[in-house]
N, CA, C, O and CB atoms as a CASP TS submission, in Angstrom:
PFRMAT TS
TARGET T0000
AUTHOR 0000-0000-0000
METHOD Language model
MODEL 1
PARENT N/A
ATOM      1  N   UNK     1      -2.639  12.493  11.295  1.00  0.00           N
ATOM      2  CA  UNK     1      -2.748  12.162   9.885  1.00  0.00           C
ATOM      3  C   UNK     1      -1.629  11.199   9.513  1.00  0.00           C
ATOM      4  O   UNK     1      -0.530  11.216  10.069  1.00  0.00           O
ATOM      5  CB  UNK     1      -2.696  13.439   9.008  1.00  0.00           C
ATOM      6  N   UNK     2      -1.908  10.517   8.724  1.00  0.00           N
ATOM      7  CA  UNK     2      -0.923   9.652   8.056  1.00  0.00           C
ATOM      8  C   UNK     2       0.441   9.973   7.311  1.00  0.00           C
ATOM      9  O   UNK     2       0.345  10.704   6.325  1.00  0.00           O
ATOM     10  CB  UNK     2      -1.601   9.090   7.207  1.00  0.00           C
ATOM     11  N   UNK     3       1.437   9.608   7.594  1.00  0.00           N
ATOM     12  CA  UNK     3       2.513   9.991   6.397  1.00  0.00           C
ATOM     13  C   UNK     3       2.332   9.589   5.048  1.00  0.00           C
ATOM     14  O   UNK     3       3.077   8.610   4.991  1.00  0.00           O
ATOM     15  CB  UNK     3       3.803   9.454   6.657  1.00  0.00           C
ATOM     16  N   UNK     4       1.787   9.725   3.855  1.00  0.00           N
ATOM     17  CA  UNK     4       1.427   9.388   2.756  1.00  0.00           C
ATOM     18  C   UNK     4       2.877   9.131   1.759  1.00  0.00           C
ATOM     19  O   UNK     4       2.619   8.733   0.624  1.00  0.00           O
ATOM     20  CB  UNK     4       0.407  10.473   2.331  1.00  0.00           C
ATOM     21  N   UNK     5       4.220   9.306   2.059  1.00  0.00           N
ATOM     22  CA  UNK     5       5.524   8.566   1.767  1.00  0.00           C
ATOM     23  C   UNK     5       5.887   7.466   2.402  1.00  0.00           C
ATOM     24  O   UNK     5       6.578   6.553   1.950  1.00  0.00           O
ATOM     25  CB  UNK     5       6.529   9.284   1.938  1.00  0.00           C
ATOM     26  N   UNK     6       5.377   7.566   3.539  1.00  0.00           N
ATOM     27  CA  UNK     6       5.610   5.951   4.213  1.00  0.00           C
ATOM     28  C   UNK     6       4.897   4.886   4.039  1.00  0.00           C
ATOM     29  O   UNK     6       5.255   3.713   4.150  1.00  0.00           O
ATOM     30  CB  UNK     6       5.545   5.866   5.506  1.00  0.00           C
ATOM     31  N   UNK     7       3.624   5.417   3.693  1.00  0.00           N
ATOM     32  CA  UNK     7       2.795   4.770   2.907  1.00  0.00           C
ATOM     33  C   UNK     7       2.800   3.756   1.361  1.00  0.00           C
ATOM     34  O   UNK     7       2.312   2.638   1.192  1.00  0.00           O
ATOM     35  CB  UNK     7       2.203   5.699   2.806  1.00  0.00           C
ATOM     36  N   UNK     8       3.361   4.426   0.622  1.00  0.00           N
ATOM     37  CA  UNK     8       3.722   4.431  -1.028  1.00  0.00           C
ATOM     38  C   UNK     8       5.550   3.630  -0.437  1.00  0.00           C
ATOM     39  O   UNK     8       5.511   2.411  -0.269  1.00  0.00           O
ATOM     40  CB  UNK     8       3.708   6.750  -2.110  1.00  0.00           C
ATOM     41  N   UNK     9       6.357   4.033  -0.286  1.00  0.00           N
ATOM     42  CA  UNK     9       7.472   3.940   0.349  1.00  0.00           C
ATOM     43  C   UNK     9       6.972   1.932   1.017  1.00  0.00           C
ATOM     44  O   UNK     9       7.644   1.011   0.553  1.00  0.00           O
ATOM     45  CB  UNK     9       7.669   5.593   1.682  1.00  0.00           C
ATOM     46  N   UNK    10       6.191   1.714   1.710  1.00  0.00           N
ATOM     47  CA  UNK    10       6.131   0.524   2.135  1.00  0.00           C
ATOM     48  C   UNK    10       5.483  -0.461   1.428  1.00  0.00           C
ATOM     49  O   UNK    10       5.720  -1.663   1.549  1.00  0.00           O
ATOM     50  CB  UNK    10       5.714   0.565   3.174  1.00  0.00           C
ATOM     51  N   UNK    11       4.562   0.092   0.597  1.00  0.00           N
ATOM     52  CA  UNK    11       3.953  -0.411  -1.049  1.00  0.00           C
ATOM     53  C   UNK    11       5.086  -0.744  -1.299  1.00  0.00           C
ATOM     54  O   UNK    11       5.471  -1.775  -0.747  1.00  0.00           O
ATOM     55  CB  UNK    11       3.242   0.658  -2.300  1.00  0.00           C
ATOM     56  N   UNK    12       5.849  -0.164  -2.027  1.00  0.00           N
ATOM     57  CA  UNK    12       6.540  -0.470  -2.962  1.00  0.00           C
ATOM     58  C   UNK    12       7.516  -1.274  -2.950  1.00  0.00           C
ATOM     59  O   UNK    12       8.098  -1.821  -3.886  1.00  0.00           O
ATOM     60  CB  UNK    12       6.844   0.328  -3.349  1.00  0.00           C
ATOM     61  N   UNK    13       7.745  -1.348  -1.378  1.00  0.00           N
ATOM     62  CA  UNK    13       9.190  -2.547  -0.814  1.00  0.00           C
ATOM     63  C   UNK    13       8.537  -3.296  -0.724  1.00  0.00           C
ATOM     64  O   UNK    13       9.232  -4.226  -1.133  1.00  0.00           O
ATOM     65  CB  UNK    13      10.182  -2.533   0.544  1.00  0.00           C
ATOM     66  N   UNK    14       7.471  -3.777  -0.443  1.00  0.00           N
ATOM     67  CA  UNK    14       7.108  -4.903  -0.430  1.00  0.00           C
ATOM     68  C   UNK    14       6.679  -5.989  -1.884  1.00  0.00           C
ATOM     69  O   UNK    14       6.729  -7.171  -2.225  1.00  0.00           O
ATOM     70  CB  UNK    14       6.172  -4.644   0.417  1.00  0.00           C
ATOM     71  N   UNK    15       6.154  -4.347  -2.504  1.00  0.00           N
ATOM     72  CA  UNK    15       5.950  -5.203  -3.900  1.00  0.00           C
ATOM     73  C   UNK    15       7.091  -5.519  -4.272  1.00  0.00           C
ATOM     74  O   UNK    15       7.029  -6.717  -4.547  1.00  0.00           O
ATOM     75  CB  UNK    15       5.288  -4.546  -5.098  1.00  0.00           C
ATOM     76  N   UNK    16       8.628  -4.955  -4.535  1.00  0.00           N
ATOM     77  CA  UNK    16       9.634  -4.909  -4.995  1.00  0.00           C
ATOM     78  C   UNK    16      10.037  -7.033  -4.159  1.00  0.00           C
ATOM     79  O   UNK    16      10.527  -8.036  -4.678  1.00  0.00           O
ATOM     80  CB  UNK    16      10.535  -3.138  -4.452  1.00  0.00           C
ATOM     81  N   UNK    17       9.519  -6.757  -2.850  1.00  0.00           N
ATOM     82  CA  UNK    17      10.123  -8.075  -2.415  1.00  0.00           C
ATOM     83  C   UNK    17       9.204  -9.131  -3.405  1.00  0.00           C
ATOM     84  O   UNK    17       9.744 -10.135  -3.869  1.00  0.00           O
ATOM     85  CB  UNK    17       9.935  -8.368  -0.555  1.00  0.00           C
ATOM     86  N   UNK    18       8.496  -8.975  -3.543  1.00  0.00           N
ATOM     87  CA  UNK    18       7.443  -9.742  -4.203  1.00  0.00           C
ATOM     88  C   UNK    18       8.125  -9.979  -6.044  1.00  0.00           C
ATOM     89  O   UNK    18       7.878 -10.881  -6.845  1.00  0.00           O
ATOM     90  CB  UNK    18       5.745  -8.657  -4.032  1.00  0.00           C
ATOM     91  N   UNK    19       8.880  -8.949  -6.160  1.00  0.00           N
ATOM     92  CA  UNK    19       9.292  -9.053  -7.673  1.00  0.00           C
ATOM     93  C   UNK    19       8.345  -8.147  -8.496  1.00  0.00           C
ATOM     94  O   UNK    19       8.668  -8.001  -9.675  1.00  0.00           O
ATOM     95  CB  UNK    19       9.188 -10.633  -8.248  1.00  0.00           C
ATOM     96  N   UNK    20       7.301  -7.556  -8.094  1.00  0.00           N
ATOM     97  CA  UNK    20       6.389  -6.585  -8.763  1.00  0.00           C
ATOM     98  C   UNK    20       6.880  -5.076  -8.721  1.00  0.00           C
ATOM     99  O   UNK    20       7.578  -4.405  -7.961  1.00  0.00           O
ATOM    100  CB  UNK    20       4.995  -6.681  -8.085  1.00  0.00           C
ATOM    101  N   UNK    21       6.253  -4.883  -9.778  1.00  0.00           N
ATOM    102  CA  UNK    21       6.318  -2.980 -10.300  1.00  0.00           C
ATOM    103  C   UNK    21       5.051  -2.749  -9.531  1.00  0.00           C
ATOM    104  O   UNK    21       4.417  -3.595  -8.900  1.00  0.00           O
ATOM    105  CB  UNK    21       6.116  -2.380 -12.426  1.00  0.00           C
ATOM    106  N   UNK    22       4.710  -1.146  -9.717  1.00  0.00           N
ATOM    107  CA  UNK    22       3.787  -0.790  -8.761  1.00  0.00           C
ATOM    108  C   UNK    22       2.670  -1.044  -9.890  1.00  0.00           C
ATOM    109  O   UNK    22       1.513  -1.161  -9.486  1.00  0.00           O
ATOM    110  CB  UNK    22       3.960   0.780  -7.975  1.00  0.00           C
ATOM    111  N   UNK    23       2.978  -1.164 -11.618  1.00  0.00           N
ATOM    112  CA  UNK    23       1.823  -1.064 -12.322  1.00  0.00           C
ATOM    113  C   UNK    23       1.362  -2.546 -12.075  1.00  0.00           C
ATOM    114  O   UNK    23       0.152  -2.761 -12.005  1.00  0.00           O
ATOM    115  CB  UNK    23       2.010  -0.562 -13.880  1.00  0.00           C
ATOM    116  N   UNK    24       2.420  -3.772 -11.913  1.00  0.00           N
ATOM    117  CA  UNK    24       1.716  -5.115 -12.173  1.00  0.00           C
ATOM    118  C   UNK    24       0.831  -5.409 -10.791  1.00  0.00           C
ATOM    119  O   UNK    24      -0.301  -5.892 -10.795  1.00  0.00           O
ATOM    120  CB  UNK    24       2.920  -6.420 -12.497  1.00  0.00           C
ATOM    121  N   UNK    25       1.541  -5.041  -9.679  1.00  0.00           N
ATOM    122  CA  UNK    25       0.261  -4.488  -8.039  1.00  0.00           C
ATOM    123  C   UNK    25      -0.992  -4.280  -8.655  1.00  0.00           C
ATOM    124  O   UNK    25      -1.986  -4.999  -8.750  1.00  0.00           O
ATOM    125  CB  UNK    25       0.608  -2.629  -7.023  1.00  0.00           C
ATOM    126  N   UNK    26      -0.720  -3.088  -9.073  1.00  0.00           N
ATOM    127  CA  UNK    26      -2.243  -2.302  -9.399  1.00  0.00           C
ATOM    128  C   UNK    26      -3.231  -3.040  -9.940  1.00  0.00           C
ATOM    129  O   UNK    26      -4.437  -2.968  -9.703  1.00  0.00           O
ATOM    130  CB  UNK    26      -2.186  -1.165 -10.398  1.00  0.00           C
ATOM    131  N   UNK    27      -2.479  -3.974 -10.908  1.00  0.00           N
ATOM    132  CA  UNK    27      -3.064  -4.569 -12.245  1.00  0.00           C
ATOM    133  C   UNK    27      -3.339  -5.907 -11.408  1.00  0.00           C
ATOM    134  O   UNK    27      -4.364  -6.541 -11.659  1.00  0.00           O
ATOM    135  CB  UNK    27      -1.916  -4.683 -13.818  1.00  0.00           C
ATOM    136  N   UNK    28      -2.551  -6.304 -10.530  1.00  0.00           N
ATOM    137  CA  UNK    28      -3.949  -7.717  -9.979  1.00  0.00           C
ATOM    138  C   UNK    28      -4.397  -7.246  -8.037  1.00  0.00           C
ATOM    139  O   UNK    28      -4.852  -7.760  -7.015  1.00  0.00           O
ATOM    140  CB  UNK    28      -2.750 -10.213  -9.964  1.00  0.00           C
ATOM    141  N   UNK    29      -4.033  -6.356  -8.398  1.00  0.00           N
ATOM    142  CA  UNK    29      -4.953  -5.930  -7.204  1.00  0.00           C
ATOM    143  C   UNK    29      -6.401  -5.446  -7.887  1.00  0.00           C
ATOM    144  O   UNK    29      -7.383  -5.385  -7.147  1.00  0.00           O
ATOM    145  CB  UNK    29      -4.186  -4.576  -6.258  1.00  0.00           C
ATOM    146  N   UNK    30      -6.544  -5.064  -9.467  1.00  0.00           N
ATOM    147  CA  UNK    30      -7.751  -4.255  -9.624  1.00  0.00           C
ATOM    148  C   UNK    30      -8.138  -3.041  -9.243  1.00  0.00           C
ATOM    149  O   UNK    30      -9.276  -2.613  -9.048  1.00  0.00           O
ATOM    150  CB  UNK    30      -8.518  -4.756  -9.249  1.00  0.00           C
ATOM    151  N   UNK    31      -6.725  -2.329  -9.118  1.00  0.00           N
ATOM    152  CA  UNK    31      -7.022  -0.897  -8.715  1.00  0.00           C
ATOM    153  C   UNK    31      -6.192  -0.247  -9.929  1.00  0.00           C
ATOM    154  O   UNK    31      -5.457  -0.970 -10.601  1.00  0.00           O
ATOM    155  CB  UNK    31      -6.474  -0.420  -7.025  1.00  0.00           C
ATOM    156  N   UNK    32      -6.332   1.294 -10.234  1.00  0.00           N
ATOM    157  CA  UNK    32      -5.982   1.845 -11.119  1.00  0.00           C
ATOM    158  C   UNK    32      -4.915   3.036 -10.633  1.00  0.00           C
ATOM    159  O   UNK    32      -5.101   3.554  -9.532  1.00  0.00           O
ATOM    160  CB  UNK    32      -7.129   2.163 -11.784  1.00  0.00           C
ATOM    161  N   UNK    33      -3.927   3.414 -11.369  1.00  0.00           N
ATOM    162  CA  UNK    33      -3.206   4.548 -11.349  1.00  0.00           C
ATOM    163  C   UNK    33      -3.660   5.156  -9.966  1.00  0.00           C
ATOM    164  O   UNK    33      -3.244   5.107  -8.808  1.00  0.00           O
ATOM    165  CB  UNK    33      -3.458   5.452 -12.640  1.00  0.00           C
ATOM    166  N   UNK    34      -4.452   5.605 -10.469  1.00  0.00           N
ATOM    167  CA  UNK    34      -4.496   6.852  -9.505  1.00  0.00           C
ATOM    168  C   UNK    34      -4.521   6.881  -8.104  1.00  0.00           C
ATOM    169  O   UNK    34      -4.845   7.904  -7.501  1.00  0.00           O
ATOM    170  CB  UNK    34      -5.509   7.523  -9.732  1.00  0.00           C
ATOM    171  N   UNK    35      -4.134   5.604  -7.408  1.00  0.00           N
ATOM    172  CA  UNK    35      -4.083   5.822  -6.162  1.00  0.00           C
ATOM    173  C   UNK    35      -2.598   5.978  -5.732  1.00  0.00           C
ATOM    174  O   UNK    35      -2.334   6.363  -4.593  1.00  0.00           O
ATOM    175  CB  UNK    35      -4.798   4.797  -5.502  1.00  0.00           C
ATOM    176  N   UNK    36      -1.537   5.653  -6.719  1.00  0.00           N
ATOM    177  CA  UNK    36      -0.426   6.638  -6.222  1.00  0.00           C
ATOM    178  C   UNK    36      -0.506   7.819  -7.061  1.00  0.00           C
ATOM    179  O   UNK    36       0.495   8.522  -6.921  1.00  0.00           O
ATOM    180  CB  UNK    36       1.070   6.040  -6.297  1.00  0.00           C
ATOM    181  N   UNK    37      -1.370   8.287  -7.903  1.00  0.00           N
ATOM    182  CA  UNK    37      -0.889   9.625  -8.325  1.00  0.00           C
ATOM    183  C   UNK    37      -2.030  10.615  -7.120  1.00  0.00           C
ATOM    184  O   UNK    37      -1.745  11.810  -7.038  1.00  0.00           O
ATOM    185  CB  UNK    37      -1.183   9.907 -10.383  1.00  0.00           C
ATOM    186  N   UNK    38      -2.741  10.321  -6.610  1.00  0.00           N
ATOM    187  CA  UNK    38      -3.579  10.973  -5.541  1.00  0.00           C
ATOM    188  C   UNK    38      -2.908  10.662  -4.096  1.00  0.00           C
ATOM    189  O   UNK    38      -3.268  11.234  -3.067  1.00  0.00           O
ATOM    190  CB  UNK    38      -5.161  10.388  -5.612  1.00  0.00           C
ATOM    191  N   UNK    39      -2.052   9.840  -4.143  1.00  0.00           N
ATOM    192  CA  UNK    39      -1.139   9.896  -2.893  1.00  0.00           C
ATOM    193  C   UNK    39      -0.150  11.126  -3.008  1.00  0.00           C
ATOM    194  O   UNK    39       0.153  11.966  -2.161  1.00  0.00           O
ATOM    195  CB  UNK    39      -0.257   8.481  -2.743  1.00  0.00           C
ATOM    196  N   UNK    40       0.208  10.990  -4.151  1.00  0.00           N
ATOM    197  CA  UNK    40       1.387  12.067  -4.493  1.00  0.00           C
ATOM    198  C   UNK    40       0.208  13.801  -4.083  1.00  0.00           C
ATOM    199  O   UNK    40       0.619  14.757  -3.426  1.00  0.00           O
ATOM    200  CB  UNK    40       2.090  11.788  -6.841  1.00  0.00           C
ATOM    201  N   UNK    41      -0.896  13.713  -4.578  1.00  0.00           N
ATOM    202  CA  UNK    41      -1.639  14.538  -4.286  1.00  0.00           C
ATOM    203  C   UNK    41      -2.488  14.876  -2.858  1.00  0.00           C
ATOM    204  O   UNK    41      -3.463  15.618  -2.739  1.00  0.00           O
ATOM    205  CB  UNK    41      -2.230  14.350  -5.153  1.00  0.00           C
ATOM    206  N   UNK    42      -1.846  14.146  -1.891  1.00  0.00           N
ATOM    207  CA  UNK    42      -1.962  14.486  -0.778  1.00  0.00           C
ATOM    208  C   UNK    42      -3.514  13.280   0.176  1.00  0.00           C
ATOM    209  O   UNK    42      -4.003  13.175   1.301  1.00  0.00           O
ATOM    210  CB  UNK    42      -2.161  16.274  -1.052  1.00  0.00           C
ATOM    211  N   UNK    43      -3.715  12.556  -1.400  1.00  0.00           N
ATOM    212  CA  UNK    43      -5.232  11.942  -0.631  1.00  0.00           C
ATOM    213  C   UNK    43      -4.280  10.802  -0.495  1.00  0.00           C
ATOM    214  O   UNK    43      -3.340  10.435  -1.200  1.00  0.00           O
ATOM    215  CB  UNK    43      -7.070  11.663  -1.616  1.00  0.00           C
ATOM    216  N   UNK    44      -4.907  10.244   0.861  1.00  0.00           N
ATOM    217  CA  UNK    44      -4.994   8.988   0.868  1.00  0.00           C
ATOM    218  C   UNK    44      -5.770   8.005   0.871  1.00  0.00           C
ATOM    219  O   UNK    44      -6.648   7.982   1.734  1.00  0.00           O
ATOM    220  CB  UNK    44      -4.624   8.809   1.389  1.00  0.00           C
ATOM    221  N   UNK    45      -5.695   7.194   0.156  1.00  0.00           N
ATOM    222  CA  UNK    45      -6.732   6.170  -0.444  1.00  0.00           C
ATOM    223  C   UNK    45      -7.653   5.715   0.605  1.00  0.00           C
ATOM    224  O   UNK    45      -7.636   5.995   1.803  1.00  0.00           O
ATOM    225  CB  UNK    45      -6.038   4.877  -1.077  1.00  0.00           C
ATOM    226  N   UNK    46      -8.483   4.942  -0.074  1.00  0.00           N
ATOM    227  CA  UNK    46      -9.757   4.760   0.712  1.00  0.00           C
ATOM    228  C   UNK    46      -9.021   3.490   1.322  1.00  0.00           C
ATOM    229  O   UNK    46      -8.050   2.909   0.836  1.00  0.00           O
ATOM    230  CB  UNK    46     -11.395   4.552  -0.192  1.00  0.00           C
ATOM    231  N   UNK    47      -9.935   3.087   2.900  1.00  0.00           N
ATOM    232  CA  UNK    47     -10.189   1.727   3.439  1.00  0.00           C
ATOM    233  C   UNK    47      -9.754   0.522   2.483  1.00  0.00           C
ATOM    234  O   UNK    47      -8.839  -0.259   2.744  1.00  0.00           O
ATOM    235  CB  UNK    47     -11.703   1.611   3.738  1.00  0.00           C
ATOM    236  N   UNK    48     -10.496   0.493   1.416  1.00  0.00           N
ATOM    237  CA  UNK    48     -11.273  -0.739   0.704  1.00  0.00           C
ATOM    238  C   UNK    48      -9.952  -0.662   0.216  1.00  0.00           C
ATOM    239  O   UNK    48      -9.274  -1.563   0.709  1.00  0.00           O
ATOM    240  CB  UNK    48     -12.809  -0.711  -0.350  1.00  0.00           C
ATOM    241  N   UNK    49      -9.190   0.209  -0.718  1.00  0.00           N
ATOM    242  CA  UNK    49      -8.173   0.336  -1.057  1.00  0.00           C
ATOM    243  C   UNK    49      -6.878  -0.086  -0.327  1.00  0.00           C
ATOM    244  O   UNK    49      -6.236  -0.840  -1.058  1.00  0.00           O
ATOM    245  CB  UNK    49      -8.266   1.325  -1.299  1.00  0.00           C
ATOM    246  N   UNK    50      -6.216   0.154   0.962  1.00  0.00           N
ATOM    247  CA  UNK    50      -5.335  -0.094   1.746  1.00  0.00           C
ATOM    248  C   UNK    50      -5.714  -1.353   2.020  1.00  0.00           C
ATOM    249  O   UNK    50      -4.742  -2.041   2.329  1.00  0.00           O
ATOM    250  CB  UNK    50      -5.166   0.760   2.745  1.00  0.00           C
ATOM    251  N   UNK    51      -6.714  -1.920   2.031  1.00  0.00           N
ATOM    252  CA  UNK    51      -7.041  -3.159   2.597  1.00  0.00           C
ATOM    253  C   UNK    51      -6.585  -4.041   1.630  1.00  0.00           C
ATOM    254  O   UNK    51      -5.782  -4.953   1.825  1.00  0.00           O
ATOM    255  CB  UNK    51      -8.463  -3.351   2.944  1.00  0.00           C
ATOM    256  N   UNK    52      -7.177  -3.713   0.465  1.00  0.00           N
ATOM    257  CA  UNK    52      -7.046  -4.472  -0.690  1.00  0.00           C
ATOM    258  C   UNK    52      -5.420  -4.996  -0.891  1.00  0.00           C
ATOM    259  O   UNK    52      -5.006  -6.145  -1.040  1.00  0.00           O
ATOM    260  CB  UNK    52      -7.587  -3.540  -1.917  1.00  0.00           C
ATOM    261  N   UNK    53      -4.706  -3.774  -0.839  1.00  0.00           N
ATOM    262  CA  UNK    53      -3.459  -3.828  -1.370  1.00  0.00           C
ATOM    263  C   UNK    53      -2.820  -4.712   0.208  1.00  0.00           C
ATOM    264  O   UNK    53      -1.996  -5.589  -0.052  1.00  0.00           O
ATOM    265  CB  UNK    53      -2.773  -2.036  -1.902  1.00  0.00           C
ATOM    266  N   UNK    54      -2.980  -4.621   0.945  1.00  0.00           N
ATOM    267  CA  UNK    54      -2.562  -5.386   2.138  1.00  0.00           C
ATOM    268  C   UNK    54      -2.830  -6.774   2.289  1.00  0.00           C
ATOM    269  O   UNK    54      -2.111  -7.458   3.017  1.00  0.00           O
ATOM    270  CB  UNK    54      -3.077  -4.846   3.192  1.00  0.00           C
ATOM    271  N   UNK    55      -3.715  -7.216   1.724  1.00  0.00           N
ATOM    272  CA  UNK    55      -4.425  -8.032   1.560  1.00  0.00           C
ATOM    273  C   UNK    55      -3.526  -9.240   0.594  1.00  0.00           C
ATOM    274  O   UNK    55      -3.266 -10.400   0.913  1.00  0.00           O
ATOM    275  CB  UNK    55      -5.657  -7.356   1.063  1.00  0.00           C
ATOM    276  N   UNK    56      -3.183  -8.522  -0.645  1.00  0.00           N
ATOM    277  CA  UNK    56      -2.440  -8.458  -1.762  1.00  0.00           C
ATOM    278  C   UNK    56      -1.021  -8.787  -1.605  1.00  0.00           C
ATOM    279  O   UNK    56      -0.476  -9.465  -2.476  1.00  0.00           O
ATOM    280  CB  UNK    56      -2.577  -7.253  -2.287  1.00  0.00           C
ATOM    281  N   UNK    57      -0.295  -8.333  -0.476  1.00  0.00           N
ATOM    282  CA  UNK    57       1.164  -8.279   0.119  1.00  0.00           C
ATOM    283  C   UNK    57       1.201  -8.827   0.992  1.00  0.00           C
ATOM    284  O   UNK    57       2.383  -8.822   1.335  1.00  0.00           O
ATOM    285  CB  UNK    57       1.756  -7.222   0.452  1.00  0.00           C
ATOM    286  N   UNK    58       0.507  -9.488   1.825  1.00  0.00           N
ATOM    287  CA  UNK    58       0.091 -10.391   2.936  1.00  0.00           C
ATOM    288  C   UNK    58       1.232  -9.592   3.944  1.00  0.00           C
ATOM    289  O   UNK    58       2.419  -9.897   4.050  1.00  0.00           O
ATOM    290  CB  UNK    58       0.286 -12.319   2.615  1.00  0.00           C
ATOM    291  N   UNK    59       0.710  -8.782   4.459  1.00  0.00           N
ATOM    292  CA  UNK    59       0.793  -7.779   5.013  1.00  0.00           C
ATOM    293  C   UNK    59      -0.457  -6.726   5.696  1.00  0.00           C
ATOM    294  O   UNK    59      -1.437  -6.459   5.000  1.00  0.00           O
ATOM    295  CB  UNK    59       1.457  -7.342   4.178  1.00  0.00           C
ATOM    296  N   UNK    60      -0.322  -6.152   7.134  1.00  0.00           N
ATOM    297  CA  UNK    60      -0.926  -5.506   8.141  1.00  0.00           C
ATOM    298  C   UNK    60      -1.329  -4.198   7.565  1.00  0.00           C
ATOM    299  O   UNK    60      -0.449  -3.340   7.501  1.00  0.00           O
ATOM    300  CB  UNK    60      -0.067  -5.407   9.333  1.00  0.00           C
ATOM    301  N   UNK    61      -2.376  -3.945   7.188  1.00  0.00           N
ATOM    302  CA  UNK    61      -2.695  -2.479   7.072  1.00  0.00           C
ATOM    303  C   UNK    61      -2.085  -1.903   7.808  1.00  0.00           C
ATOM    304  O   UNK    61      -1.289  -1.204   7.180  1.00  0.00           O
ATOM    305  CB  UNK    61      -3.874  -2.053   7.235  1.00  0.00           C
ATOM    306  N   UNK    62      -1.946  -1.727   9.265  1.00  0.00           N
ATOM    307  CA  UNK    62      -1.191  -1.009  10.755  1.00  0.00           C
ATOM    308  C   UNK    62      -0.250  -0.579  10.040  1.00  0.00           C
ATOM    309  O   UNK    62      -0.186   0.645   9.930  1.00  0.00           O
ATOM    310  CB  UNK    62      -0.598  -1.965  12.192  1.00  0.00           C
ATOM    311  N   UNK    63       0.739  -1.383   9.352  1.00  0.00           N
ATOM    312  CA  UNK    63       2.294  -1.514   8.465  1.00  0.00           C
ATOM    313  C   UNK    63       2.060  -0.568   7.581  1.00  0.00           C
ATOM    314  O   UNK    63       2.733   0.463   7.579  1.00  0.00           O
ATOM    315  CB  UNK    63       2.747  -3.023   7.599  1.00  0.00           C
ATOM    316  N   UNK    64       1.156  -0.768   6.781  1.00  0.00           N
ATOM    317  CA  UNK    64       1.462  -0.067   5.255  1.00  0.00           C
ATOM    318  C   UNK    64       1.067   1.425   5.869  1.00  0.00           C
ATOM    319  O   UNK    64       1.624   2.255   5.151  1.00  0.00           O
ATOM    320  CB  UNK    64       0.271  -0.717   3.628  1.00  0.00           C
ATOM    321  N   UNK    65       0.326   2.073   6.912  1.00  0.00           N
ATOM    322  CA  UNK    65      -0.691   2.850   7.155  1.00  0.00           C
ATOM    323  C   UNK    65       0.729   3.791   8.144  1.00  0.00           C
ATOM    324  O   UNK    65       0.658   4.985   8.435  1.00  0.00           O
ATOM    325  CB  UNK    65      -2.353   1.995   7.959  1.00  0.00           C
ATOM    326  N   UNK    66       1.677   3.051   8.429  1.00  0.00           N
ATOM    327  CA  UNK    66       2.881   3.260   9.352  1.00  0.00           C
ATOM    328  C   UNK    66       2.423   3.152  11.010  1.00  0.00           C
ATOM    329  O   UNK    66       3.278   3.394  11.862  1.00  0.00           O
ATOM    330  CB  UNK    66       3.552   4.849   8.999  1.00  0.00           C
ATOM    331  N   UNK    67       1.327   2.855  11.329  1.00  0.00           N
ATOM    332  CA  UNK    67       1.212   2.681  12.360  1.00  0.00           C
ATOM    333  C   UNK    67       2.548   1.687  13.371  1.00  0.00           C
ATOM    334  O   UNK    67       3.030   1.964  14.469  1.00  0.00           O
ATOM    335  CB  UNK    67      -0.070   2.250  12.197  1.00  0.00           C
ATOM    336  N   UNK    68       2.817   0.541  12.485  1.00  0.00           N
ATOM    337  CA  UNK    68       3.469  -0.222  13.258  1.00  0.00           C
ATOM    338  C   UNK    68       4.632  -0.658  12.445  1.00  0.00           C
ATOM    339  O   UNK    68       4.384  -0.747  11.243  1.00  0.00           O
ATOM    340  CB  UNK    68       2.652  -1.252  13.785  1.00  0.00           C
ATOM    341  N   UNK    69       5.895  -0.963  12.826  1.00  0.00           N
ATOM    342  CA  UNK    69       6.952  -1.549  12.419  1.00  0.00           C
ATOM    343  C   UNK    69       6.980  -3.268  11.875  1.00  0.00           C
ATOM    344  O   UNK    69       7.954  -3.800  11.342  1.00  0.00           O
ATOM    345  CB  UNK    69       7.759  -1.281  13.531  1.00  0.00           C
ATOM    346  N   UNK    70       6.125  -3.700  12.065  1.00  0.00           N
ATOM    347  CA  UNK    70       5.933  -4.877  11.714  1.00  0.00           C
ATOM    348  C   UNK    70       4.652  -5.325  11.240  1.00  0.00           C
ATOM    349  O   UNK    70       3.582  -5.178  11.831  1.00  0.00           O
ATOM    350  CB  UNK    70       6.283  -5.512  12.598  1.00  0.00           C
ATOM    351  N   UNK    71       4.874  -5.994   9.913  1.00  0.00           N
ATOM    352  CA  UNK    71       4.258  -6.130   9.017  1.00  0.00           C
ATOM    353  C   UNK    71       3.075  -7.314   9.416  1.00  0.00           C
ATOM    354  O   UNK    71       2.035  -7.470   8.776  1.00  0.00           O
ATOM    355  CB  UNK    71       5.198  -6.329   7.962  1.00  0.00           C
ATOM    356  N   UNK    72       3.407  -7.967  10.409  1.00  0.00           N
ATOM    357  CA  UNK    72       2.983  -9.142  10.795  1.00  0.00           C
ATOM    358  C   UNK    72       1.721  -8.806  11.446  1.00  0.00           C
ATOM    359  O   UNK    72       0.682  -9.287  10.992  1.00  0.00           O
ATOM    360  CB  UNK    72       3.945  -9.869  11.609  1.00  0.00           C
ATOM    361  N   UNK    73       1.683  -7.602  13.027  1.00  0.00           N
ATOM    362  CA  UNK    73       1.048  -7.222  13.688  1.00  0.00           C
ATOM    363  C   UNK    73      -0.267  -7.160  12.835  1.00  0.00           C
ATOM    364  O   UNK    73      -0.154  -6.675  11.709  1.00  0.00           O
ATOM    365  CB  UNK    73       1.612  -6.218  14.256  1.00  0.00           C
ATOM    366  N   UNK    74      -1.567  -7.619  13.264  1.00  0.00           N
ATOM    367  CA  UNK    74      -3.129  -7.620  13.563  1.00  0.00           C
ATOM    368  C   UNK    74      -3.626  -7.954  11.779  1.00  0.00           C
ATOM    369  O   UNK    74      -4.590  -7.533  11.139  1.00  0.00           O
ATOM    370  CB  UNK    74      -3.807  -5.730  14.395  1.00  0.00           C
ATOM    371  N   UNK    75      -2.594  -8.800  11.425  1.00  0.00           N
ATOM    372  CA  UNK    75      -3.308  -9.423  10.317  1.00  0.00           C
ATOM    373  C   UNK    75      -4.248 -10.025  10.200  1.00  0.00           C
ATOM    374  O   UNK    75      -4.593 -10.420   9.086  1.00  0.00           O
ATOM    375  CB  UNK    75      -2.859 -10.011   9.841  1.00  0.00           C
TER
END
């Protein structure tokens, strides 16, 4: 299973590098709240979702997902 803090935790540094809050992410990614308040709740977001936001951060799902240390890998 996934670590769902390393997850949120790598969101957020990246948005932070980016100069974004997690609400202005959300807000042009087109996703809503609740996918960190359902992280906090143990779900982790859908595919379409991780993709999206990876997508968004020009950044490796593998990365955000903690599979891999580098953000670069199988973009």
């Amino acid at each position: 299973m996934y670590n769902l803090q390393i997850i949120e935790e790598r969101i957020i540094s990246i948005a932070k590098k980016m100069g974004l809050s997690k609400n202005k992410l959300l807000i042009n990614t087109g996703l809503n709240k609740s996918v960190f308040d359902n992280m906090k709740k143990g779900q982790i977001p859908s595919v379409d979702k991780i993709h999206k936001i990876a997508d968004y951060l020009d950044c490796s799902v593998d990365y955000l997902l903690g599979r891999t240390d580098n953000p670069e890998i199988n973009k």
